[in-house]
C-alpha positions in Angstrom: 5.0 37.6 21.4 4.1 34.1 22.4 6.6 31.7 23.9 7.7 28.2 22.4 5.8 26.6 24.8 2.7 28.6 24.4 2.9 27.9 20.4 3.2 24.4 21.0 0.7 24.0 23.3 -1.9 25.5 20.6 -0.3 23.7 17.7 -0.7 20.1 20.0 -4.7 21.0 20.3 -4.8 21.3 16.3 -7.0 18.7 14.2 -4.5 15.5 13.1 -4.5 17.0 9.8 -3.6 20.8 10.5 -0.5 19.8 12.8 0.6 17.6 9.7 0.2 20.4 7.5 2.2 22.9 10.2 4.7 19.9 10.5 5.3 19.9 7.1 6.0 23.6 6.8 8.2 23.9 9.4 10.1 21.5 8.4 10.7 22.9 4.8 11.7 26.4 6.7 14.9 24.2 7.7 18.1 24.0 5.7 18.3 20.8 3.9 21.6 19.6 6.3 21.9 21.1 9.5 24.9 19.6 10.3 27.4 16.4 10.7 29.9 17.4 12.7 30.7 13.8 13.9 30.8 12.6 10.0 27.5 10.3 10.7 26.0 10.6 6.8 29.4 10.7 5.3 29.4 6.8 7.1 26.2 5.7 6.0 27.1 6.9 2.6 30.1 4.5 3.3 28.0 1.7 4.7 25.7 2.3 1.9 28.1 1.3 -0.9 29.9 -1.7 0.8 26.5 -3.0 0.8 26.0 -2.2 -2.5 29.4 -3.8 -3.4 28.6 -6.7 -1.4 25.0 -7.5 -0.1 26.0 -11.0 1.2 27.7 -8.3 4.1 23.7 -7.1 5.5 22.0 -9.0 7.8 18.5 -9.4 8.8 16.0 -7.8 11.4 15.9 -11.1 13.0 19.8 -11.7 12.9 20.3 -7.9 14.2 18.2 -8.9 17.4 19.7 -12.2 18.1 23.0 -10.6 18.3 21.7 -8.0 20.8 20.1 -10.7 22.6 23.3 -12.5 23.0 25.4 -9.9 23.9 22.9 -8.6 27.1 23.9 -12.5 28.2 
């Protein structure tokens, strides 16, 4: 039987188009939720609606990266 790392290695020399289509079902061989053990979805649920309540709360891209830029000063 081949290893993980043999697999991949001839899924990675596939045409663009055939490692999209073995992407693809791979992906739909997963359960829908693995997990969220640290409750990260249940947040963005909650983040979700408070912006929904109140959109005047969300910020823009350029806003986001100001801040960032200010806080590495």
């Amino acid at each position: 039987m081949p290893t993980v790392i043999e697999v991949e290695r001839l899924a990675l020399d596939l045409p663009e188009r055939e490692r999209a289509r073995l992407a693809a079902n791979l992906l739909e061989s997963l359960p829908g939720v693995l997990s969220d053990e640290d409750e990260g979805i249940a947040e963005a649920l909650r983040r979700d609606a408070d912006l929904e309540t109140n959109p005047d709360q969300a910020i823009s891209l350029a806003q986001l990266d100001s801040q960032i830029q200010n806080r590495r000063r």
